[in-house]
N, C-alpha and C positions, 0 to 999 in steps of 0.2 A: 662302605660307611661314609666313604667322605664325596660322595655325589651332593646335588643340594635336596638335601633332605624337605621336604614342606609339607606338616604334619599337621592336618587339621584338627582343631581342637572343636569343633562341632561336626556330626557330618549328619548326613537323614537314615544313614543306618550304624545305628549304636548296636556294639553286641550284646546280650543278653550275658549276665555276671556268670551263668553255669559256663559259658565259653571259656574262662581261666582256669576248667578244672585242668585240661590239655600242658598248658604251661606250669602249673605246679605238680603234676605229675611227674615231668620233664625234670624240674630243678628236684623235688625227692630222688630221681632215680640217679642225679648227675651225684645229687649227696651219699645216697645209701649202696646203690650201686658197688661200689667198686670195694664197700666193708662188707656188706650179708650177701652178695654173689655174684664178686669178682668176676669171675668165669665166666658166668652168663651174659654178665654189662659187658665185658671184652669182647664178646663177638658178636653182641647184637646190639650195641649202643648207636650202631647207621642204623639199621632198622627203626629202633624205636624212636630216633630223635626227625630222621625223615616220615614216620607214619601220621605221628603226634602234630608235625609241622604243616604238611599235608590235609590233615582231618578239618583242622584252624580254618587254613585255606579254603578245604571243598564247601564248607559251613559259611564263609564270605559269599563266594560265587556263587553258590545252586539256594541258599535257603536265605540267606538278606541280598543277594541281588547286587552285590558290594565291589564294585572291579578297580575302582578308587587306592581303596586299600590297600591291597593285596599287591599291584603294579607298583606301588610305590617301594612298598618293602619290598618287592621283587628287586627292583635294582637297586634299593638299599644294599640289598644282602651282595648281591654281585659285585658291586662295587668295594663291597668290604672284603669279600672273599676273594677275589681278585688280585686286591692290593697287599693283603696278609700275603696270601702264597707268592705273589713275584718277590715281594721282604724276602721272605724268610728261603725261597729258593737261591737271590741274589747276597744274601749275609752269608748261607751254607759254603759259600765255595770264598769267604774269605775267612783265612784261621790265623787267629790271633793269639801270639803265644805272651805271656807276660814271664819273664826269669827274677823273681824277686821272692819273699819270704810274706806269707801271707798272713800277714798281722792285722791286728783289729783296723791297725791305723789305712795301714793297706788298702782294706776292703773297702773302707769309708772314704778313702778319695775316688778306688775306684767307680764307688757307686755316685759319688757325687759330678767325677765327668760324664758318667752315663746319663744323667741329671740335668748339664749343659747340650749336651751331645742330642738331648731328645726333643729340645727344642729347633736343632738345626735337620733331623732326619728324621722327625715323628719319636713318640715315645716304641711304638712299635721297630720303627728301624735301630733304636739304639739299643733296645730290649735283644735284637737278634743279635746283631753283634757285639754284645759286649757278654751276654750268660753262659754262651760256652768256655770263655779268657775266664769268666768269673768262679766256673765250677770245675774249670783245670787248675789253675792257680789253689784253690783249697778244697785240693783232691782228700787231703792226710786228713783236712779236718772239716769236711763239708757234712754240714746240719741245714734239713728243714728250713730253720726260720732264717737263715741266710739268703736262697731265694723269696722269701718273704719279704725280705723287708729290700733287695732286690726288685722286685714286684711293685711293694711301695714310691721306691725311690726315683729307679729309671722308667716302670711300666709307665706310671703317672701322674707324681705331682712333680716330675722333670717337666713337664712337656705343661707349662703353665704360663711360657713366658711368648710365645709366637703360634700364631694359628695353625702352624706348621707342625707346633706340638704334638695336639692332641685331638682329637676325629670332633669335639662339641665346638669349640672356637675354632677351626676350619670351616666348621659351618657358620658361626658367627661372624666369620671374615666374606665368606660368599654373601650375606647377606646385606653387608654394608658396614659392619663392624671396624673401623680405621685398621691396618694391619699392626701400627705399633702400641694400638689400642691395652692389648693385655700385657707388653712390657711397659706400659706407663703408671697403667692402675693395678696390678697383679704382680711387682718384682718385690717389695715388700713382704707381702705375705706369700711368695716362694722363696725367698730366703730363711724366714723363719720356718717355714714348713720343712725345708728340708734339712735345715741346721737343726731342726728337735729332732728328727726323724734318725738322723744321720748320730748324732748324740748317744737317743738309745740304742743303735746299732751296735754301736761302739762299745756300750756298757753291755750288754750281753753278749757280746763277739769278745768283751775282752778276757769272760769265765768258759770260753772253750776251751778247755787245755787238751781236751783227746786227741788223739791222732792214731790213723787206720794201720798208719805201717811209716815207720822211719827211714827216712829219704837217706841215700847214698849219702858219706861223708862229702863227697867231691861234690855234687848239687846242691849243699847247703854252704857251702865253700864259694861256689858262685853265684849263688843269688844274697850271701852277704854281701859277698865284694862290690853290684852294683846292680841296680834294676836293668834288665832290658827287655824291650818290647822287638815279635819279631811279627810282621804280615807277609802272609803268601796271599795269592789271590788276587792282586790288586786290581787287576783289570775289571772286577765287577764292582768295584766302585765306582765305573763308567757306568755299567748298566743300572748302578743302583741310584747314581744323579738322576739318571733320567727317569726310572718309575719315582723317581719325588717329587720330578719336575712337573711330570703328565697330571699331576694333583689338580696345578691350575690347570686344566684344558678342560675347563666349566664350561659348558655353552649358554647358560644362564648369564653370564660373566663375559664371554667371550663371542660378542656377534660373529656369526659367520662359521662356528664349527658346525660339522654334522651333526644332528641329534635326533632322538627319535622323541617323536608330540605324541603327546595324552592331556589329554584333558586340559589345555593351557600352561604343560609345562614340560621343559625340555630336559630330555633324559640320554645320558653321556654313553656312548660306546667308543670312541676316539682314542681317551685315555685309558680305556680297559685292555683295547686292542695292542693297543704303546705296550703296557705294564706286563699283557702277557707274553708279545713277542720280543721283548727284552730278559722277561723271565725263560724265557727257552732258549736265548743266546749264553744266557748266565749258566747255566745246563750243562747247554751241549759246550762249552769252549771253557770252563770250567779247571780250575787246576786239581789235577787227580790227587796231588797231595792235601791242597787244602780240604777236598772232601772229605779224603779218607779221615786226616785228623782232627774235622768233626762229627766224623761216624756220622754222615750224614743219611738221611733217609728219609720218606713221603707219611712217616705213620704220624709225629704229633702235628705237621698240618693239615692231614685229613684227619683226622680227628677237633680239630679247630671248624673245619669246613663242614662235617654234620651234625656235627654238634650246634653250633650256630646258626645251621637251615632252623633245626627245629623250636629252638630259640626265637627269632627273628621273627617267623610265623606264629609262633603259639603265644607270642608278649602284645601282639598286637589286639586283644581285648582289652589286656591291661592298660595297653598306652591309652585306649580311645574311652574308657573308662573311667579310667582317674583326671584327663583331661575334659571329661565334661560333665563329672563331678565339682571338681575346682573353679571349671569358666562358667558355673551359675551364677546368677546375681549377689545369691546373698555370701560367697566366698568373696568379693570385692576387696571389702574393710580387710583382708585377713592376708592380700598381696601385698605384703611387707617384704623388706631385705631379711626379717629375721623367719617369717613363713618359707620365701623363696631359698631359701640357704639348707634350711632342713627338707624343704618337699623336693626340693630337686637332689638334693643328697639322697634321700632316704631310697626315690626311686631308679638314681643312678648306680646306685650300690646293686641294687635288684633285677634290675631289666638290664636296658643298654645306656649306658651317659651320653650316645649321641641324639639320638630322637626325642630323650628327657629335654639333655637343652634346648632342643628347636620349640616342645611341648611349650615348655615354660616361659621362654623367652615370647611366646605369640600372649600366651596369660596374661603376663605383665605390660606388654605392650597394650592391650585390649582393654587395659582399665584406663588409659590414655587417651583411646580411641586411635592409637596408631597401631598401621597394618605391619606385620615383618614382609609380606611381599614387595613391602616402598625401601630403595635403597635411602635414599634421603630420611622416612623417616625412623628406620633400624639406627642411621648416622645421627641423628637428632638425640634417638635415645638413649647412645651409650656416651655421648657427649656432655645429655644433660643440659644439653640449648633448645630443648621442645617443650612439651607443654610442664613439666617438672623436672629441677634440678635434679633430684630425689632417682630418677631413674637410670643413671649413672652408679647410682649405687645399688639399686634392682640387679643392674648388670651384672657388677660384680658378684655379689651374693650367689648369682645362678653359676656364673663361670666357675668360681671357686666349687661347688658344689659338685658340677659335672664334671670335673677334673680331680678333686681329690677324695670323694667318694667314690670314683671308679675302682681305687683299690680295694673297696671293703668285702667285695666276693672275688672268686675267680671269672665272674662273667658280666662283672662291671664294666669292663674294658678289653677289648681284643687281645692287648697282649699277654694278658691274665695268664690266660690259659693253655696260650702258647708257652711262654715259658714255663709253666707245670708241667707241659706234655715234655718238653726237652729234658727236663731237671729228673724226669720221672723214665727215660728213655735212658739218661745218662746214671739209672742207677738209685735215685736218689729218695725216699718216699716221701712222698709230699702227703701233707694233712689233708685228709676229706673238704669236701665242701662247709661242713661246718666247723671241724675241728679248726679251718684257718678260720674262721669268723671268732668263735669261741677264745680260743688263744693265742690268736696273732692280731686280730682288727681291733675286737673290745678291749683288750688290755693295753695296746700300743700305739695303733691308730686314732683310734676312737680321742683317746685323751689332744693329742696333735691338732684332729676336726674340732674338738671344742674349744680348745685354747684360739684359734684361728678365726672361729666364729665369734669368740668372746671379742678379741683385741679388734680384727677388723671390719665386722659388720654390725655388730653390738653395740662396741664404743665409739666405732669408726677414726681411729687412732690412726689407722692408714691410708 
């Protein structure tokens, strides 16, 4: 996911609209699946997300002639699948035990370092280590919407403050984006995004009273007496710097690294190779306690990894679709902060929020007549020193969009669904694909994204 993405928003072969039957097939069977026949989504959900991803693909290549595409999402997808599994191999072997009593108040700090924390090691790296701390610590009284709003918090609008956050401004930093760009114009509205967020957590975190089984007298005896945090594992905190580090090793960015050419543009295997032979160090040298005590195991990140083949390939009608629907002439008037806030929402929620943003960001630029392949003029644009002040706040509008609309499904955002697959590994049922839309994004989310959209691109207050 965080290669540099460059997503054309014209190409000479548009797919034909039946080509999304593939992809909403896909997301019904991700939703129905696992309610009307569990059993059968369980052991054939590789099968059908690789068949579906596939069919996309052979429908590129042999019938529009299309090699463009499909290469690119190809190492899109590797690069995202790549950097998910070295994570979550290198977080597995560090276990993090918290000794404290797991109160509303508790949980709401602990999601709110996860919050800071995802800004400094992606939302993704602090999603991994911090949901296992988070679903042992409230073993007695762990509910559903706890990893939700988990999801909400650390998955994605943590990671709103440095490129390093979150996979859409990583790419808006490869493209010329200033790096302290989104803690300049975006620390505002993550503040208050995550102080509502964190609010309502708190006000339903604070009507849990259940509890599964009553903790020994002596362990509630000392986690009165004083919080303590314990970490095994620490040495893959070494290998885990360094698949952060390998991020930069852009060759787009970086004259002089290896890369493989296509088409006029250079494609990363450097940092893939870093991430996974760090990820097999993390593995093999690995402390046998810290695994064991996160029951660690390969099922919910293969299941992240084909699940998202078939994703990645089967959304690519849709991106090239809607992206040249909206880059028609008479869409122009209609590239506002307040169009780009919801269209880049509506289909970061739905698809993937990294290639929406690059989508969108080239949209916006284009009514400018600035290209996103100019570093210079990508830097003009979020500066607000090019041909309009006005696009500076374009910016904004998209970033916020591709960042906190990645919470509203499970495969908005990479680490969605990884942590579903953990939380769901560890026991715990998570809501369908709708049921979390239904009664966790509409009721809880949703009000957050509008309140956000009202103060700071509406009124522009911030």
């Amino acid at each position: 996911m965080l290669n540099n993405f460059i997503f054309l928003v014209q190409s000479q072969h548009i797919a034909p609209a039946f080509l999304i039957i593939p992809f909403l097939i896909l997301i019904g069977m991700i939703a129905a699946g696992p309610i009307f026949f569990g059993h059968f989504w369980e052991h054939n959900y590789k099968t059908i997300a690789v068949t579906l991803g596939l069919a996309v693909l052979g429908y590129y290549i042999f019938a529009l002639g299309d090699y463009h595409m499909p290469v690119h999402t190809f190492f899109e997808y590797a690069s995202f699948a790549i950097l998910l599994s070295s994570l979550y191999i290198a977080a597995g072997g560090i276990y993090i035990n918290i000794n404290a009593n797991a109160t509303p108040a508790m949980n709401v700090a602990l999601v709110a370092v996860g919050a800071v924390l995802a800004n400094l090691v992606g939302t993704t790296g602090a999603s991994l280590l911090l949901i296992r701390p988070f679903i042992r610590l409230n073993v007695h009284r762990i509910k559903p919407y706890q990893i939700v709003f988990f999801i909400f918090i650390v998955s994605n609008a943590g990671g709103l403050l440095t490129p390093l956050g979150d996979p859409p401004l990583f790419i808006g930093f490869l493209k010329g984006v200033p790096f302290f760009w989104t803690l300049q114009h975006l620390f505002t509205p993550w503040v208050l995004t995550i102080a509502l967020l964190c609010l309502i957590f708190f006000l339903i975190d604070s009507r849990n009273k259940e509890t599964a089984y009553t903790p020994r007298p002596e362990v509630v005896a000392k986690n009165e007496e004083k919080t303590e945090f314990y970490v095994s594992g620490k040495r893959n905190l070494f290998w885990l710097a360094i698949i952060i580090g390998a991020i930069f090793l852009d060759p787009n960015v970086i004259e002089g690294l290896p890369h493989i050419a296509y088409d006029g543009n250079k494609f990363s295997f450097l940092r893939e190779i870093i991430q996974l032979s760090a990820a097999f160090a993390c593995f093999k040298f690995s402390s046998k306690t810290a695994l064991a005590g996160n029951q660690f195991n390969f099922h919910p990140i293969l299941e992240v990894v084909f699940l998202f083949f078939g994703i990645f390939f089967t959304m690519m009608p849709a991106l090239q679709l809607s992206a040249a629907i909206a880059s028609s002439p008479e869409f122009s008037q209609y590239i506002t902060p307040n169009f780009l806030y919801w269209a880049t929402g509506s289909l970061s929620g739905f698809l993937d929020n990294a290639p929406t943003y690059a989508n969108f960001l080239s949209l916006a630029m284009a009514k400018y007549d600035m290209a996103q392949n100019s570093v210079v003029e990508v830097k003009a644009f979020a500066t607000g020193t090019g041909a309009d002040p006005e696009t500076l706040i374009l910016l904004e509008a998209i970033s916020l969009a591709a960042v906190l609309f990645g919470a509203f499904t499970y495969i908005g955002n990479g680490p969605n669904f990884m942590v579903k697959a953990i939380a769901e590994s560890a026991g715990i049922k998570m809501p369908t694909f709708f049921a979390y839309i239904v009664r966790y994004s509409i009721p809880f989310l949703l009000p957050a994204l509008i309140l956000v959209w009202y103060l700071v691109v509406y009124l522009k207050l911030f």
